[in-house]
N, C-alpha and C positions, 0 to 999 in steps of 0.2 A: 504494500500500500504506500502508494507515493504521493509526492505532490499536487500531482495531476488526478488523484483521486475525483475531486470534484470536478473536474472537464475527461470525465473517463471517455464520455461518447466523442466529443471532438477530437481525442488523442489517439483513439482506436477507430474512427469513420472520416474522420476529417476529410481523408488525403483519399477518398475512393474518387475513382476516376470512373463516373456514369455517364459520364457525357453532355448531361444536362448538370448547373451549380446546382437549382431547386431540389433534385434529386437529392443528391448528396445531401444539403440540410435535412429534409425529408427522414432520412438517415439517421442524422446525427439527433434529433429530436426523440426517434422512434429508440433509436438503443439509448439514449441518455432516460427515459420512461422504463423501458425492459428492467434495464438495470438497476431501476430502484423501488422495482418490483417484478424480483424473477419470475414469482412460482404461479404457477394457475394457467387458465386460459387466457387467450391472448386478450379478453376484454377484461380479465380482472390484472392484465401487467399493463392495459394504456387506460382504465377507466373512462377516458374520456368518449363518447363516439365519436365524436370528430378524428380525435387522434385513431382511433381505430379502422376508422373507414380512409385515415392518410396515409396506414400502413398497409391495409390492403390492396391501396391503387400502387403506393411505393414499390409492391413481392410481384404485383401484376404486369407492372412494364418492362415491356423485351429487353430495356436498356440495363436493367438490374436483374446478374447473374451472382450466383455464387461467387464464383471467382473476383468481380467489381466487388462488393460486400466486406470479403476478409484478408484481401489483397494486402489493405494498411495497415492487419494490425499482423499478419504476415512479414511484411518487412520489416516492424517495428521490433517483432521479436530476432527475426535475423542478424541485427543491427544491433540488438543485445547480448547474442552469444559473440558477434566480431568484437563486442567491448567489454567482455567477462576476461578476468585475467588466471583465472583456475579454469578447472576441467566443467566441461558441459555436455549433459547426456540430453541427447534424443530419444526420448520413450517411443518407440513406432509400434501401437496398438490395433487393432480393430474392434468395434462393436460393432451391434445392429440393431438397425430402426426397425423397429416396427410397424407399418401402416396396412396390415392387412384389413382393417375396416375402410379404408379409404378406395373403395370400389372404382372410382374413376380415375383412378392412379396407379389400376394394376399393370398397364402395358410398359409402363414405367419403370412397374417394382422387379426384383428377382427374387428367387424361392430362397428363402430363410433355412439355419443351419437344421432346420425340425423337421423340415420337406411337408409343415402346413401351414406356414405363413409367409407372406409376401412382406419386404420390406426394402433397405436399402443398406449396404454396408458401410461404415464410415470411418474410413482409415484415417487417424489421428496419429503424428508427429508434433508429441508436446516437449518443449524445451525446458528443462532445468539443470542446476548448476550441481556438482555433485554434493553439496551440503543441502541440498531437499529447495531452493528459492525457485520457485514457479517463472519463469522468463517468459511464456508465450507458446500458444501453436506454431508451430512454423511452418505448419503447410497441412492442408485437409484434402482427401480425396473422398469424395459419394460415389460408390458404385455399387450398380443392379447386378445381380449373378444373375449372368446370362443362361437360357436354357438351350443345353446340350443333347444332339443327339446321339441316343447309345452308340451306333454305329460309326459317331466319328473314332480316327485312327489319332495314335498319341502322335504322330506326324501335327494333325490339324489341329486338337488341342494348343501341343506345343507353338504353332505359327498365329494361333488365335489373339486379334488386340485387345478382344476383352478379358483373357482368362486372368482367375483372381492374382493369382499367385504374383502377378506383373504388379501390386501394388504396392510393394516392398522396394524395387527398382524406383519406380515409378515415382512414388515419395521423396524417397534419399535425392532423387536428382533433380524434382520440384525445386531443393531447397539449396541447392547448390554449392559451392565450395567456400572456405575457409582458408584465411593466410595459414602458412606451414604450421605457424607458431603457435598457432589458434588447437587446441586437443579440444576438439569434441568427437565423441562416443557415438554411433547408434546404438540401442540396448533394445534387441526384440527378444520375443518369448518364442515355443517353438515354430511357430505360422511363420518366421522369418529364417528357418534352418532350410533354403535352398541354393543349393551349389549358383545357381545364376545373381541369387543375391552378395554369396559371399566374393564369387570371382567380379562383381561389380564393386563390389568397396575395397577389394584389390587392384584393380584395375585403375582410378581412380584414387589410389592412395588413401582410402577413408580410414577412420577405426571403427571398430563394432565390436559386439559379444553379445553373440545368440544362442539363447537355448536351445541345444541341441534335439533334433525329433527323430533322426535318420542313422541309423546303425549305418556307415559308411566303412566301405574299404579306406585303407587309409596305412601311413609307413609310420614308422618308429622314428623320431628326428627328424633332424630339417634337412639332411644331407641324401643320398641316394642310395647308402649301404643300407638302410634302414629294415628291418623286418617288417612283412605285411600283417596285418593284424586290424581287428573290426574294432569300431571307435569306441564302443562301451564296454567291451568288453575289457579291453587294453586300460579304460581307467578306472574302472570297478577294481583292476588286480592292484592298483599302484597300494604302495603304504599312504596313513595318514602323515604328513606334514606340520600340522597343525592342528590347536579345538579350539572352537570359544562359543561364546552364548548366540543364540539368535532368538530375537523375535519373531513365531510366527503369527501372520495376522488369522483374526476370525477371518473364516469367508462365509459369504451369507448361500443361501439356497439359492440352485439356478435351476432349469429345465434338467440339465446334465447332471448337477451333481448335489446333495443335500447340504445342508447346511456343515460350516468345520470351525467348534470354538478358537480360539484363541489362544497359545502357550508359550510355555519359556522351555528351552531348550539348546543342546549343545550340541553343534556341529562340524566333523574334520573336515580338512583340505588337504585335495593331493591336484599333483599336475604334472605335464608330460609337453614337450614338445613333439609335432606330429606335423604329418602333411599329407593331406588331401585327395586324394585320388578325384579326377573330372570324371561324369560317368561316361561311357562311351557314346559317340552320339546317336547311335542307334536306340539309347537308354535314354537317353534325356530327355527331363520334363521339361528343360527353359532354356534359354537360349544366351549361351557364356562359350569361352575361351575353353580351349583342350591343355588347359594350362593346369598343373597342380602347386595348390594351396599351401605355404609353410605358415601356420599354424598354431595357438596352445591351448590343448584340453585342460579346463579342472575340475573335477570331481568334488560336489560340496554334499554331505550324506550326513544324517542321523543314526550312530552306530547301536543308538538303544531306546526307539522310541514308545511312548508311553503304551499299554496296550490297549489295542481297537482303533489306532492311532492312526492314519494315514505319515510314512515313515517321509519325512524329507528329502528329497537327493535333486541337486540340481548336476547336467552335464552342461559346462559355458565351452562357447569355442569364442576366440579374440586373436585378433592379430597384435593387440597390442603384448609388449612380452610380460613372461610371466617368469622369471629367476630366481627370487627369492619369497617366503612369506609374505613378508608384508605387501610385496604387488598383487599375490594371489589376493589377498584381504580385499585388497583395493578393489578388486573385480566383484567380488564377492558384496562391496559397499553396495556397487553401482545394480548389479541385479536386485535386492533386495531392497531399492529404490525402486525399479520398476514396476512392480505389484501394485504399491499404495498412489503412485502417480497415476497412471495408467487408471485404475478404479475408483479412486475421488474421481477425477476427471470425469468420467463417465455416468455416475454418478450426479456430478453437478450438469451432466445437459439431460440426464434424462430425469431425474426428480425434483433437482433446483430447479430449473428452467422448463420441465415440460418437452421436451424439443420432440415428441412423439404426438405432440396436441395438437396442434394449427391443422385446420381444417381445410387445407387448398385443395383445389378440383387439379390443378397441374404442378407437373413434379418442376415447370419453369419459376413459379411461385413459392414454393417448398422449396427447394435447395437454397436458395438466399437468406430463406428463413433463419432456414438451418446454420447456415454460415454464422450470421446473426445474433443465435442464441448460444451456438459456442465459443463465440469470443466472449459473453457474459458468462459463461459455467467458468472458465479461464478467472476470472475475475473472484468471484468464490470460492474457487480454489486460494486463491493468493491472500483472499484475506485469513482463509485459515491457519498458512503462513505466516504473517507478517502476527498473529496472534501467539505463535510459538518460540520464537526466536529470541536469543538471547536478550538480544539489547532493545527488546518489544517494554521493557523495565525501566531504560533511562533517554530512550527516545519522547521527546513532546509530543503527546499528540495532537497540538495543534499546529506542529509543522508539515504534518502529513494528511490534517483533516482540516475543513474550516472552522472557524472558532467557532462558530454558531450551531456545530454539531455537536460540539466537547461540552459548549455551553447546554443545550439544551438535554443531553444525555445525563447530565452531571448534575442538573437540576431535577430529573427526574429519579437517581439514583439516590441521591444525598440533599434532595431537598436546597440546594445554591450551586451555584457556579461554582467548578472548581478548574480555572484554566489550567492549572499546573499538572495537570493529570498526564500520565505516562504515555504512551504507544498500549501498552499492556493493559493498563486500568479501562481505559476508553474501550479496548475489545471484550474484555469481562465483563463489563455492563453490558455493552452491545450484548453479549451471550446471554447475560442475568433477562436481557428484554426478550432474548426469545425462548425462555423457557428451562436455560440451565440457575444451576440451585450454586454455582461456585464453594460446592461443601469439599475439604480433602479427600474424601476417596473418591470424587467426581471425575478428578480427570480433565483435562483442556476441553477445552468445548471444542467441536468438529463444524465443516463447516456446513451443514444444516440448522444448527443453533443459531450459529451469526447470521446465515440469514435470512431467518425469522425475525429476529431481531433487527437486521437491514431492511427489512420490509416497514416493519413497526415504525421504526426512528424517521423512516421518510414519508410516515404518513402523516407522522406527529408534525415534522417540518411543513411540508405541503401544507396543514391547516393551519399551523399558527402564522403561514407568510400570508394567507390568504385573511389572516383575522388585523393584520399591521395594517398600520392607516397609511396612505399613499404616500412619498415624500414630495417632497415642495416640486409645484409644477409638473406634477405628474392626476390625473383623474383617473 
């Protein structure tokens, strides 16, 4: 949460280029309202009709694409990781939307991973710093899974521009290159363990670490005497290295899998230098170089987990190297950032924001939407953030918020104004306003709490600017 907090919508729509200016304010009006009223339908985030019937004509003109929409805040975050002077991981995720009630928008949709719902997939590259600071989307792709005929040959597949697998590529290179100097990471899970992905972030000099999905052929070392040996199995044999504690997160119930509480536990490290075997091209699903991959496997495993327990093991492959301990850790940091980024995230476009609600007849009015409402989920994220951090304790928070919000939060909190209030104090009330109790075994409030409480605080503002008496030469 920065300065600019209060011009959020001008700093993130400002700079879209629609073609028409009206447009663009249009814009900036409609997410500057969004965002200060995520959750619900789209007439309970503009209240007004007017404003509702100016954002329905705003999603309806040709001139306004996805791509015009989250362009600005697109580069805004690119522009962030070129001026981070530590390490910055790319979370490259997927969910999926939903809209199988949206009957006139099926030729649009593609069949969902359940094979009964129709929806749209929404490949997300979110930017953070490796200390957990939310930086930005840096680039969104919407796509419909296409429907395939059984009888295509993996030839056609493979040459196909829509098949999924091309949004891993496709992404990475949306978002383009970085000075030498610059270390950022892509971090996918296993949806991003394919030879065409990883010989692309070789090819291009990228770094990455993706969790491994594919038992692959593969040699011992990075040199050519190497022994042949399959990749999990080769690091399943290694020794531990390493233990230390990890957190793992609750995950909640999905279609696929029932719900999994939350625990403390300890987990080894081991790792190996390896290289790659390309599949022959006869075999290949994607479309890369006959070149093989030098390489380093780590093996992160729960050698004694609780019982009934689903056991922990991650396999990471990275180009970055891996020589001693503490680099293993390091890798080890960066995936178990992956998870909770990746899922707030998602989380904040589909419950904070709705972004499965808007009611469009055409998927040309929907996708901008969409664009739209995840650069506001982005924003919810960050404040849950900037609620966590260290120095969330001796930062102002009226150097990052206007006074008139510290002022009137602080009035409702403690009955007076207290401008001297932290970064910290100012988001614990926000919390306290939407429902958290701030008792010790509570726990940070998440960011669901705050915003409810972001909801609250700007409905309080809105009526009390509308109860002030006009100032001098104004009616």
């Amino acid at each position: 949460m920065e300065c600019w907090l209060e011009h959020f919508a001008t700093t993130h729509f400002g700079g879209a280029r629609l073609g028409d200016s009206r447009l663009t304010k249009r814009l900036i009006a409609s997410a500057d309202r969004i965002a200060r009223r995520p959750g619900g339908s789209l007439p309970d985030k503009m209240q007004s009709p007017k404003d509702l019937k100016g954002l329905y004509r705003l999603m309806n003109n040709n001139k306004v694409t996805h791509r015009g929409v989250t362009q600005p805040h697109f580069e805004r975050t690119r522009a962030a990781i070129a001026q981070h002077h530590g390490t910055t991981l790319i979370v490259h995720d997927t969910t999926e939307l939903d809209f199988t009630a949206k009957r006139s928008l099926h030729d649009d949709l593609g069949q969902l991973s359940d094979g009964k719902t129709r929806g749209l997939l929404c490949h997300n590259s979110i930017a953070v710093t490796a200390e957990g600071q939310p930086l930005g989307l840096a680039n969104q792709i919407l796509h419909a899974r296409p429907q395939r005929a059984k009888t295509d040959t993996r030839a056609q597949r493979r040459a196909d521009p829509a098949r999924e697998s091309r949004l891993w590529v496709k992404g990475r290179r949306c978002i383009g290159t970085f000075a030498p100097d610059k270390r950022v990471v892509d971090v996918c899970d296993r949806g991003g363990d394919s030879f065409e992905f990883l010989d692309y972030e070789h090819a291009n000099q990228q770094r990455y670490l993706v969790r491994a999905y594919i038992n692959r052929v593969c040699r011992v070392g990075h040199g050519a005497g190497g022994a042949m040996t399959k990749l999990c199995e080769h690091l399943r044999s290694l020794p531990a290295q390493g233990q230390r504690r990890l957190d793992v997160p609750a995950v909640p119930r999905s279609k696929r899998h029932p719900a999994r509480p939350g625990r403390v536990t300890s987990v080894c490290v081991a790792w190996a230098e390896l290289t790659l075997r390309p599949p022959p091209p006869g075999q290949a699903r994607g479309e890369h170089r006959q070149e093989p991959l030098a390489i380093w496997g780590i093996r992160v495993w729960e050698p004694h987990p609780p019982e009934g327990a689903l056991a922990v093991e991650w396999l990471l492959l990275s180009n970055e190297p891996v020589t001693t301990l503490s680099q293993a850790w390091e890798k080890v940091d960066w995936y178990e950032l992956r998870w909770p980024t990746a899922e707030e995230y998602h989380k904040g476009q589909k419950t904070g924001c709705a972004i499965e609600g808007p009611q469009f007849t055409t998927a040309g009015a929907l996708k901008p939407m969409i664009g739209l409402l995840s650069v506001v989920a982005w924003l919810l994220m960050r404040l849950r953030y900037e609620g966590r951090k260290a120095e969330a304790q001796q930062q102002p928070a009226a150097a990052v918020v206007p006074a008139e919000w510290v002022e009137a939060l602080s009035v409702w909190r403690h009955g007076e104004a207290c401008p001297q209030w932290s970064t910290g104090e100012f988001l614990l009330a926000l919390a306290r306003l939407g429902g958290h109790q701030n008792r010790k075994g509570d726990g940070l409030p998440g960011w669901q709490t705050l915003w409810k409480g972001w909801m609250k605080l700007h409905t309080h503002l809105d009526f009390t600017a509308r109860l002030r008496p006009p100032k001098c030469g104004q009616t």
